[in-house]
Gaussian input, Z-matrix of N, CA and C with variables (Angstrom, degrees):
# hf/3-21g

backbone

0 1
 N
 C     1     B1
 C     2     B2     1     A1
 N     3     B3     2     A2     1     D1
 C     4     B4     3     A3     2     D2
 C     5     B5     4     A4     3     D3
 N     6     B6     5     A5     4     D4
 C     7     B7     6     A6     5     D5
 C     8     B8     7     A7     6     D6
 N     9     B9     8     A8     7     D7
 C    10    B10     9     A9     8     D8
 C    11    B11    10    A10     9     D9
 N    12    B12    11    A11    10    D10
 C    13    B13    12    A12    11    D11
 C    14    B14    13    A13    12    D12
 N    15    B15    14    A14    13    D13
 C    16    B16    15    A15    14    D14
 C    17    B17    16    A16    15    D15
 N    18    B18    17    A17    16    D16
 C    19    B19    18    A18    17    D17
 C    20    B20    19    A19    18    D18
 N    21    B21    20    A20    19    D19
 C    22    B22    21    A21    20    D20
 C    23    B23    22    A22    21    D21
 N    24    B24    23    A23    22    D22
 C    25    B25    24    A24    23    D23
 C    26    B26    25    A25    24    D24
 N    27    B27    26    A26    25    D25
 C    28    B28    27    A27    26    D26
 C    29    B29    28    A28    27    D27
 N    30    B30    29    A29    28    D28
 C    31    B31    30    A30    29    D29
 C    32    B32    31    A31    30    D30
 N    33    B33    32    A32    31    D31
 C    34    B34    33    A33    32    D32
 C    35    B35    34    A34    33    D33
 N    36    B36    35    A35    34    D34
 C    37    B37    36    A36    35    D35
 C    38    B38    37    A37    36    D36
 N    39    B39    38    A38    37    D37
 C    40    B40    39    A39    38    D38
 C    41    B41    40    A40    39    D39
 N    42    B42    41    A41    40    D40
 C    43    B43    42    A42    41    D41
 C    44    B44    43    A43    42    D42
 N    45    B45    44    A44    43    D43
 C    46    B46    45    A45    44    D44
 C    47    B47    46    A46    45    D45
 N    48    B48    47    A47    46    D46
 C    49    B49    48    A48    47    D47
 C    50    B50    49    A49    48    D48
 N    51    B51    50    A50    49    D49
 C    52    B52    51    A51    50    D50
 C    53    B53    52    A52    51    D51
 N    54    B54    53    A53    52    D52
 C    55    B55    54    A54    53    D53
 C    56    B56    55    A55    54    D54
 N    57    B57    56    A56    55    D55
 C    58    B58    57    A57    56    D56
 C    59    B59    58    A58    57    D57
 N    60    B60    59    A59    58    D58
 C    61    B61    60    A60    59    D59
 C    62    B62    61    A61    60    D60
 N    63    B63    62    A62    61    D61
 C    64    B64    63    A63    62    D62
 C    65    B65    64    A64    63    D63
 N    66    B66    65    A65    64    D64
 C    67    B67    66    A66    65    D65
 C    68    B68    67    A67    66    D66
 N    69    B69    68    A68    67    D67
 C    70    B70    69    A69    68    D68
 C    71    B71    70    A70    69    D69
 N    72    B72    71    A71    70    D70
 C    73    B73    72    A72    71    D71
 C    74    B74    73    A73    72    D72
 N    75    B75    74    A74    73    D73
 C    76    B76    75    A75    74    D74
 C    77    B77    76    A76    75    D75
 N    78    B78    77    A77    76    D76
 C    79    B79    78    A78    77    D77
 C    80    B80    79    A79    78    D78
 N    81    B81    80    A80    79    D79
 C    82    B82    81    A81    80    D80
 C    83    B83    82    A82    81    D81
 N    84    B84    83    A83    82    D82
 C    85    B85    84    A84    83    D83
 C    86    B86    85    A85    84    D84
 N    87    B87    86    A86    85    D85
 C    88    B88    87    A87    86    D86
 C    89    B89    88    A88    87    D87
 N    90    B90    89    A89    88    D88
 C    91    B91    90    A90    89    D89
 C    92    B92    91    A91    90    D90
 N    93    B93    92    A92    91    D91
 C    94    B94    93    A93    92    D92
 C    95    B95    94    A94    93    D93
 N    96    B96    95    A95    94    D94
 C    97    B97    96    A96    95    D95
 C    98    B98    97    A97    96    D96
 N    99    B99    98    A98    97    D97
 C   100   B100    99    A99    98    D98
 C   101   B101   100   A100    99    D99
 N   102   B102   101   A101   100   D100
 C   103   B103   102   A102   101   D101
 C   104   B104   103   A103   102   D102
 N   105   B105   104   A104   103   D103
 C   106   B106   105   A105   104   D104
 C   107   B107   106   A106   105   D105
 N   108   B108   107   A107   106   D106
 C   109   B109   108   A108   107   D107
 C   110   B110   109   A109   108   D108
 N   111   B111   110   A110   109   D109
 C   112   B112   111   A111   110   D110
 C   113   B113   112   A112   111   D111
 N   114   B114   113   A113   112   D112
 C   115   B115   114   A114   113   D113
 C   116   B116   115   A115   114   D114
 N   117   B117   116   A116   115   D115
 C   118   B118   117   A117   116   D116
 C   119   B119   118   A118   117   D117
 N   120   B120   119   A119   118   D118
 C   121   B121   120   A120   119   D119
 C   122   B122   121   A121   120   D120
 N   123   B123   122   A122   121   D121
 C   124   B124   123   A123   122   D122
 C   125   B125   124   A124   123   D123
 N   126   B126   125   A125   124   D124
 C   127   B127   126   A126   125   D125
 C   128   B128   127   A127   126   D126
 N   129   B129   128   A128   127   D127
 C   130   B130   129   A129   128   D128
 C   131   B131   130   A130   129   D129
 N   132   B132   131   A131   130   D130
 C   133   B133   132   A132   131   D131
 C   134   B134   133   A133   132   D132
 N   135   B135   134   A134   133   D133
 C   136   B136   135   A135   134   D134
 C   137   B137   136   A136   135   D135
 N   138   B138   137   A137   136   D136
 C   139   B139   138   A138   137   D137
 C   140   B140   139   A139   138   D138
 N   141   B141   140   A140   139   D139
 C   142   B142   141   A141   140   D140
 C   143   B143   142   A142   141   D141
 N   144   B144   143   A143   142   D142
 C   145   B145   144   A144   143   D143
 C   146   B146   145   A145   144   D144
 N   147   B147   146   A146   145   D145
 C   148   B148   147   A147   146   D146
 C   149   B149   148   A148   147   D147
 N   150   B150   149   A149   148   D148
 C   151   B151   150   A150   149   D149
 C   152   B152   151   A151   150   D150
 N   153   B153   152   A152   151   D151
 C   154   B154   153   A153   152   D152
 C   155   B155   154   A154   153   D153
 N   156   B156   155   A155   154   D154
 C   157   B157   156   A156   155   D155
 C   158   B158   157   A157   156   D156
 N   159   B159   158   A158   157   D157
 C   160   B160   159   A159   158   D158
 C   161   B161   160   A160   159   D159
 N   162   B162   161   A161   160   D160
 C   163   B163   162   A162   161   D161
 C   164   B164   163   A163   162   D162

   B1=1.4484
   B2=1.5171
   B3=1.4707
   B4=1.7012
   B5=1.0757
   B6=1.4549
   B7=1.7335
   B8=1.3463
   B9=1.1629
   B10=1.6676
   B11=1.4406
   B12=1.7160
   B13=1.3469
   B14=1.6365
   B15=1.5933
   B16=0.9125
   B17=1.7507
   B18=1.8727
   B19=1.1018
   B20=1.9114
   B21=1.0897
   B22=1.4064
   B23=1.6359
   B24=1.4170
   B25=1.6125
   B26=1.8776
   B27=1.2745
   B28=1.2078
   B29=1.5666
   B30=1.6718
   B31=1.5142
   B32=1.5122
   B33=1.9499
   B34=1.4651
   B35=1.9220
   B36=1.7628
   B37=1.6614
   B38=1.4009
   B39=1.3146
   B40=1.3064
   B41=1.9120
   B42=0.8816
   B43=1.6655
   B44=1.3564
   B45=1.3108
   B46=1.9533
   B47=1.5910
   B48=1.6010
   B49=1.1794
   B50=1.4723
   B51=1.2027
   B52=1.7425
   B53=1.7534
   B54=1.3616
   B55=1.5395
   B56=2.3805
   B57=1.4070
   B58=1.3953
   B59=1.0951
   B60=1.7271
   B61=1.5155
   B62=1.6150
   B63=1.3012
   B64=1.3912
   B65=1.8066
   B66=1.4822
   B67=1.4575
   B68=1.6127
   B69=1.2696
   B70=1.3987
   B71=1.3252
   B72=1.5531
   B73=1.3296
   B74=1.6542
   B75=1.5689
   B76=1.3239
   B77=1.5508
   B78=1.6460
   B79=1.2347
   B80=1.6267
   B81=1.7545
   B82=1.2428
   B83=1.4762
   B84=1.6569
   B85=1.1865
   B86=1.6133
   B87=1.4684
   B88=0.9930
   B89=1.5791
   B90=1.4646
   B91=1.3221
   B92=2.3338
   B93=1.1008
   B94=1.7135
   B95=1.3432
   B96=1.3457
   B97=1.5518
   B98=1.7186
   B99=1.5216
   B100=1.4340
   B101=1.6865
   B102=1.2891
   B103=1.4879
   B104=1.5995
   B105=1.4975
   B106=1.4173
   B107=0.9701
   B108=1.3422
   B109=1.5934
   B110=1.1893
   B111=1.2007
   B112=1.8743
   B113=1.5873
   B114=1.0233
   B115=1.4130
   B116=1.6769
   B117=1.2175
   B118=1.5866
   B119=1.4836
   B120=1.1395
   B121=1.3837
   B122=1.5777
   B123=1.4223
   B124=1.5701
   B125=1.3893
   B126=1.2471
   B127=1.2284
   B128=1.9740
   B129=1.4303
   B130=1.5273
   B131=1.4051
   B132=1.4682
   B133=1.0521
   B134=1.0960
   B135=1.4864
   B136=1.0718
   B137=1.6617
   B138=1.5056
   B139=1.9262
   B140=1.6865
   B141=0.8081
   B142=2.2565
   B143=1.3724
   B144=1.0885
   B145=1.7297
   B146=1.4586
   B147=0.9556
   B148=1.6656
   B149=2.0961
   B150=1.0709
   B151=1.4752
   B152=1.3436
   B153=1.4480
   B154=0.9539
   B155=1.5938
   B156=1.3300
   B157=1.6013
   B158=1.6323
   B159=1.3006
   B160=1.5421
   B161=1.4563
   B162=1.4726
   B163=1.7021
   B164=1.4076
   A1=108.24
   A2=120.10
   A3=116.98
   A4=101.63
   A5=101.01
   A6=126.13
   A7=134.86
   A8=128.91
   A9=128.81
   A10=99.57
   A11=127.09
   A12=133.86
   A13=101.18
   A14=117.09
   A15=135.70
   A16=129.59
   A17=87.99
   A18=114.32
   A19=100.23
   A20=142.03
   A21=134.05
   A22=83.32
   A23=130.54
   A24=142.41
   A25=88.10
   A26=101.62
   A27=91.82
   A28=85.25
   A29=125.50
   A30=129.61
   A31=92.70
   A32=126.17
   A33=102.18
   A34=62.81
   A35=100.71
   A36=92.32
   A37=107.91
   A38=105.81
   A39=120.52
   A40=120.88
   A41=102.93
   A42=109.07
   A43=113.50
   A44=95.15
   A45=107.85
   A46=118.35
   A47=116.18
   A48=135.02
   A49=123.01
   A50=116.17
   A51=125.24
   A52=85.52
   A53=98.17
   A54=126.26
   A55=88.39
   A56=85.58
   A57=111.10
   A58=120.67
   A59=115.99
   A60=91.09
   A61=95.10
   A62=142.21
   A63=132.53
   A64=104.85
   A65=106.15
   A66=112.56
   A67=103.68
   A68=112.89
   A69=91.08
   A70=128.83
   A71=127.78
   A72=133.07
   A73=93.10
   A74=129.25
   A75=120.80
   A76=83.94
   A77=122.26
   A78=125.68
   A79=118.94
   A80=113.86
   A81=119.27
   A82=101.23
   A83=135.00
   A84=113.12
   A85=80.13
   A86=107.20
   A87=125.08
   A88=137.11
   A89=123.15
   A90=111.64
   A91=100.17
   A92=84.60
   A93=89.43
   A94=94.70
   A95=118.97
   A96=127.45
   A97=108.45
   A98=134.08
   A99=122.83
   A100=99.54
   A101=117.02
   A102=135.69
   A103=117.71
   A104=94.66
   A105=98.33
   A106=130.60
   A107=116.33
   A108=149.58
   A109=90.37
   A110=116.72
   A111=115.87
   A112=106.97
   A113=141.84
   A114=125.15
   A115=129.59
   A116=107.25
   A117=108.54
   A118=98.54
   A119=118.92
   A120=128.60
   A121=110.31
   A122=130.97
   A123=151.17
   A124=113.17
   A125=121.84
   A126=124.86
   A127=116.67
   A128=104.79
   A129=82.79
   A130=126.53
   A131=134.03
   A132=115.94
   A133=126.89
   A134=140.15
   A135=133.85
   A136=134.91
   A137=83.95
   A138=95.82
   A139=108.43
   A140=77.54
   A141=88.40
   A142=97.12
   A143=142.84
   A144=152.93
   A145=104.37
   A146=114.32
   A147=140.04
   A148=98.13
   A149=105.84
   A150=116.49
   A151=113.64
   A152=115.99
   A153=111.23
   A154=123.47
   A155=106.93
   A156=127.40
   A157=106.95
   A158=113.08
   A159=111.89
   A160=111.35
   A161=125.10
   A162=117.02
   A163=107.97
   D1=111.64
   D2=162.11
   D3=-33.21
   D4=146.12
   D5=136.63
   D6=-113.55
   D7=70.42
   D8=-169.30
   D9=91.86
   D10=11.03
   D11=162.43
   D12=70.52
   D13=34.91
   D14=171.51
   D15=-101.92
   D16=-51.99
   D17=-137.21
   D18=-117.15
   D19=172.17
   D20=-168.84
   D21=-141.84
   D22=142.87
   D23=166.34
   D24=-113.41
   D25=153.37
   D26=173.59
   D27=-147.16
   D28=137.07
   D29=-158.92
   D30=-111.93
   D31=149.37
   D32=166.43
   D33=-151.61
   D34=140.77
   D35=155.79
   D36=-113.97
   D37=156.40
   D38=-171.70
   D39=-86.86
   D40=177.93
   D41=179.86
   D42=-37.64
   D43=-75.83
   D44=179.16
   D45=-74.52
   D46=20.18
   D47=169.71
   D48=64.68
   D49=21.02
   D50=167.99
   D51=-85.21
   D52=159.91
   D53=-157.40
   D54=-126.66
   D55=128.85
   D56=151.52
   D57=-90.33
   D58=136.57
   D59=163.94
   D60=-141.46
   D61=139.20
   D62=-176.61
   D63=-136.04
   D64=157.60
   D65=-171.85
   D66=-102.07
   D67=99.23
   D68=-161.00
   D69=-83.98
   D70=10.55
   D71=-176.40
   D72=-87.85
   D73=-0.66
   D74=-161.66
   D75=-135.22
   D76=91.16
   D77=154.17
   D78=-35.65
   D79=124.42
   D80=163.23
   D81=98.95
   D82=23.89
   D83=-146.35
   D84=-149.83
   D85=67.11
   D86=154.29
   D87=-113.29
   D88=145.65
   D89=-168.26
   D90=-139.97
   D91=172.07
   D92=-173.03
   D93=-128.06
   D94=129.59
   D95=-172.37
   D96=-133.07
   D97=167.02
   D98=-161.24
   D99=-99.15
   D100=-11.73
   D101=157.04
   D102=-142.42
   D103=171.88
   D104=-174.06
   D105=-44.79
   D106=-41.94
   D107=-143.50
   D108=-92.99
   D109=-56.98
   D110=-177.82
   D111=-74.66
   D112=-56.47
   D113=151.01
   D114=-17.16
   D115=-58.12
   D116=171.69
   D117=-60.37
   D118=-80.85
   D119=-166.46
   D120=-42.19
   D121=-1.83
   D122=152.15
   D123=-78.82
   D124=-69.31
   D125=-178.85
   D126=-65.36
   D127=-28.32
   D128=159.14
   D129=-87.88
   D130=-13.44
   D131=156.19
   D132=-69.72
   D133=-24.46
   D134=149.69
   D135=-38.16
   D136=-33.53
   D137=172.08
   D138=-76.43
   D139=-47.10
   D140=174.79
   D141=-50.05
   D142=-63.21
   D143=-170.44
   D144=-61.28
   D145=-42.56
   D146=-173.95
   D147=-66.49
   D148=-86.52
   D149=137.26
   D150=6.29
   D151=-91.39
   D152=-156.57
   D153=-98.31
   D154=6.75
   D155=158.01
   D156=-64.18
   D157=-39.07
   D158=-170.10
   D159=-93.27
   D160=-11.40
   D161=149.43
   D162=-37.78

């Protein structure tokens, strides 16, 4: 899934059904959410923060 047509999310859920979701052009920038949707919607603000630490 784009992010700002930058960025790649890539979704996997796990056993006990919490959802990964990580940005993968941005090593380490993974997050665990209780659905998908909330997972993504974690991991791109994290990329935004991520982002905007490196201005």
């Amino acid at each position: 899934m784009p992010l700002s047509n930058q960025f790649t999310v890539e979704t996997e859920q796990e056993e006990d059904g919490r959802w990964i979701a990580e940005i993968l052009e941005i090593p380490g920038d993974l997050v665990y959410g209780e659905t998908q949707q909330q997972a993504i919607a974690y991991v791109q603000a994290l990329a935004l923060r991520v982002m905007n630490d490196l201005r």
